[in-house]
N, C-alpha and C positions, 0 to 999 in steps of 0.2 A: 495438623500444622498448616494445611493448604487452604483453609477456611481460615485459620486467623492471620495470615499471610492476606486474604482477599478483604479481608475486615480492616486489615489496617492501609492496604492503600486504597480503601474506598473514602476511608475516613480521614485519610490526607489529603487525597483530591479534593473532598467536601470542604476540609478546612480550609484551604486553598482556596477555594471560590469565595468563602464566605469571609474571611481575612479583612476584603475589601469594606465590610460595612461595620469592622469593629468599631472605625475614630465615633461614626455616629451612634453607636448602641451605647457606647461608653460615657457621651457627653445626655444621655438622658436621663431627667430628671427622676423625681423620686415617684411620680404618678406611674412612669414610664413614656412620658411623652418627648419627642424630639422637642430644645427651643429650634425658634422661627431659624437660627442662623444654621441650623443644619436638616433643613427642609424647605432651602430658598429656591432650590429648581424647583423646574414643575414636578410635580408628583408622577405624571407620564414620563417623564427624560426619567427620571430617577428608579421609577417601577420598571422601565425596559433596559437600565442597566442591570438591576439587580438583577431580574431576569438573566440576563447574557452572562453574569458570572457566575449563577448558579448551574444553569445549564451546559457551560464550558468545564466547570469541575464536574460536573455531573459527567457530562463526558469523556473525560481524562480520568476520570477514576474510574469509568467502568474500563475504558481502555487498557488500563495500570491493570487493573485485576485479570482481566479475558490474557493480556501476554501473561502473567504469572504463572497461570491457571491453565492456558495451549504449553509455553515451557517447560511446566514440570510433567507432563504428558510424553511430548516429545522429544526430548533431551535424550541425550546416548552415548553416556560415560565422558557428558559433560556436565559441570558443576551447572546448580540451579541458582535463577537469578535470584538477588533481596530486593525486597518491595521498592527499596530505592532506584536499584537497575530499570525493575521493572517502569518505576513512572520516568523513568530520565528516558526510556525505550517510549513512552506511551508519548511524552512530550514532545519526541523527535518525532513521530507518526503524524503527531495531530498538526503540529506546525508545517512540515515536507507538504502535508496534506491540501492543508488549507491552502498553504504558498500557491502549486500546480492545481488548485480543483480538482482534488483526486480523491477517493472512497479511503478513507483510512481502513477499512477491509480489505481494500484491492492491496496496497501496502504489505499487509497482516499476511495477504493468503502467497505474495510476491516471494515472501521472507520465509514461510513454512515452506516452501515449495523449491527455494533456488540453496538453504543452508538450514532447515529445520531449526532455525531462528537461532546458530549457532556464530558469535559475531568473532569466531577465529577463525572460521570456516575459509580452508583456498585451497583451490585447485592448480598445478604446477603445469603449462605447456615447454616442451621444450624441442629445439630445432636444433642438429647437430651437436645434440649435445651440450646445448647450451638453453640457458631457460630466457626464452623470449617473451612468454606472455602470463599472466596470471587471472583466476577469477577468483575473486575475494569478499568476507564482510558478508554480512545480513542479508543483502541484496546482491551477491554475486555477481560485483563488477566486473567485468572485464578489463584489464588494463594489459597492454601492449609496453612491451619494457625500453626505456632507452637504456644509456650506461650506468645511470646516476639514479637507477630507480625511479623511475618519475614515467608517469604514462605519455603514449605519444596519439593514441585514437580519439578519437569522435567527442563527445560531451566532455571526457573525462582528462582531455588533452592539455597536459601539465600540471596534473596533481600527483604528489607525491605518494608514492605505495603505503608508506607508515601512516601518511592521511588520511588514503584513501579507509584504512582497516579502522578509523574510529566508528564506532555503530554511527553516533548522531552524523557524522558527513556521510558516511554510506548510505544510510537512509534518505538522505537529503537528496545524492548523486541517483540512488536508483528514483526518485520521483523525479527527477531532472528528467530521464532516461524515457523512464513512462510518456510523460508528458511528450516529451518530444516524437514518440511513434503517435502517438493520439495525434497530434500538431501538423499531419502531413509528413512524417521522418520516413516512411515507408514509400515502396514506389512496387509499380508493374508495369509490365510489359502489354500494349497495346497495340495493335494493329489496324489504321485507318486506310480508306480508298483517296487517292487523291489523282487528280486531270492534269495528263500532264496539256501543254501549248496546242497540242494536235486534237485534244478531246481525248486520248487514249488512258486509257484506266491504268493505274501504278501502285501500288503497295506500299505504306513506309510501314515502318516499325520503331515505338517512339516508348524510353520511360513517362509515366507519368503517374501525380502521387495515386497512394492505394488507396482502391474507394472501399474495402473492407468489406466486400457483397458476401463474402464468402467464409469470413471469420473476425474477429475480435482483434479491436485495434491493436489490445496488448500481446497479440503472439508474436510482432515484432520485438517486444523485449526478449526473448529466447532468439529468434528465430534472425532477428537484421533486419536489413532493408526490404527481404524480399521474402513472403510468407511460404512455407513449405508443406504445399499441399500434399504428400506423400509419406508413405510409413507413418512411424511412432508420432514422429514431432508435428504431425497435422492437427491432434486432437490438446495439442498445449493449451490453448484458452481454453478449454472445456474443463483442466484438469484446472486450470489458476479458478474458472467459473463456479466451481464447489466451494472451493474452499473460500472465494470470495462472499458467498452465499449464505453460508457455515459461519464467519467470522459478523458479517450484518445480523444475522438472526438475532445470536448469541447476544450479540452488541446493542439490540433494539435501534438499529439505523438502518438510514438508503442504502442501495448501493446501485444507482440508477444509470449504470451503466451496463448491466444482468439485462435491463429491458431494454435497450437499443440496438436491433439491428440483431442478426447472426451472431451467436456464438462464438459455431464451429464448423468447418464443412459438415457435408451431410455425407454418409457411407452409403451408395444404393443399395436396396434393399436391406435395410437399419432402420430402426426407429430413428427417433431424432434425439437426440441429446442432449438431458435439460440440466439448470443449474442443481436443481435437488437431486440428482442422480448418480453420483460417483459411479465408474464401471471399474476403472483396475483397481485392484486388491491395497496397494499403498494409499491411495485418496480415498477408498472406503474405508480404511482404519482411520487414517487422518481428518477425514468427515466429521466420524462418531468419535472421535476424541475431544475435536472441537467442540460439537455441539452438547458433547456429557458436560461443558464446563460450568453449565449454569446460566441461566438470563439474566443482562442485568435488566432493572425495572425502570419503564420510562420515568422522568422527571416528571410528577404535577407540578403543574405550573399554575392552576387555576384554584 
């Protein structure tokens, strides 16, 4: 059933792309030649659109399938998605994506890793007794409560809680979120020499934004403004790094943010810690479950 599941939203993407060039197939004659009135661009404007609409479904279809195909993987006494969930999931990605210039992998690997791609998924805080915060949705927003249900924090400030839990704005709001620690959203602690009037030497100590020497922009989306070099949660981009990895493969795309810059701290005396490497036990299974799901095959274009 998981193979004809992958077959038919490969084959909706496809049609999807290809949709665009029915008015002209339709108006061709009997030889099979366009007339002149539907071949009056240049033949380049026209060859690099088709281009772009095959390749756009091409890649929303292989998208459509890889979430179908990691979902019914990783799902746990959650119902599994229909090809239709699955691309209305694959359309929210690709759009969020392109919006913030962001890997629709990094997305993918965001979404296994903060709710096991489960879009009822919440977590409840509460303070005396009372529940003042929530993390929600595909991308585990955090939302901070007022009375009226409606968030009162950061990016997410004045969306409604029943909003926030639709997959497509969730996904939209965690690319916001991404984006925004990528954008300078993160900061550290630095300490400079400055003279005072006398010549005598002084110390300030000043925020200013994270230059990421030391790890991956996106550990701020777990971690806040301020990255947490210590215990468990130092190794969070290493663990998002896999599976980011994992999801590109799979997907025959970039993900060109794998090669810029540190990962992840480094552990003295530790190897270094690459994207192809899972070390804890849950992102080693999660690894190999992605990557069992099959490649899609590049688009020929030529």
């Amino acid at each position: 059933m998981l193979a004809d599941l992958r077959k038919l939203s490969l084959s909706l993407g496809t049609a999807t792309a290809l949709a665009s060039l029915a008015p002209s197939i339709a108006n061709a004659g009997p030889s099979g030649r366009l007339p002149r009135s539907a071949v009056s661009a240049p033949a380049s404007v026209n060859t690099d659109r088709t281009l772009d609409h095959l390749g756009e479904g091409h890649a929303n279809a292989c998208l459509a399938q890889t979430i179908c195909a990691v979902k019914e993987k990783i799902r746990w006494q959650t119902p599994a998605w229909t090809p239709s969930q699955c691309g209305r999931i694959a359309d929210a990605v690709a759009a969020s994506a392109k919006k913030h210039d962001l890997s629709p992998s990094l997305l993918l690997a965001i979404m296994v890793n903060e709710s096991d791609m489960n879009e009822k998924s919440a977590r409840v805080y509460t303070r005396d007794g009372k529940v003042y915060a929530k993390d929600g949705g595909l991308m585990a927003i955090r939302c901070i409560l007022d009375d009226h249900e409606r968030c009162t924090n950061g990016n997410v400030r004045g969306v409604a809680w029943k909003d926030l839990m639709n997959p497509v704005t969730n996904i939209e709001l965690g690319a916001r979120e991404l984006a925004h620690w990528r954008d300078g959203g993160g900061v550290m602690t630095k300490t400079i020499t400055k003279l005072d009037a006398s010549g005598h030497r002084y110390k300030v100590t000043r925020e200013v934004p994270c230059d990421h020497k030391t790890h991956a922009w996106w550990a701020h989306y777990n971690h806040g403004p301020r990255y947490i070099a210590k215990g468990y949660p130092r190794h969070y981009p290493h663990r998002i790094a896999v599976l980011d990895h994992a999801f590109a493969t799979v997907m025959n795309t970039p993900a060109p943010e794998l090669s810029v810059g540190r990962i992840t701290i480094h552990d003295p005396g530790r190897r270094e810690r690459t994207v192809d490497h899972p070390l804890e036990p849950r992102y080693k299974k999660l690894y190999s479950e992605i990557m069992s799901g099959g490649t899609c095959s590049a688009l020929a274009l030529n």
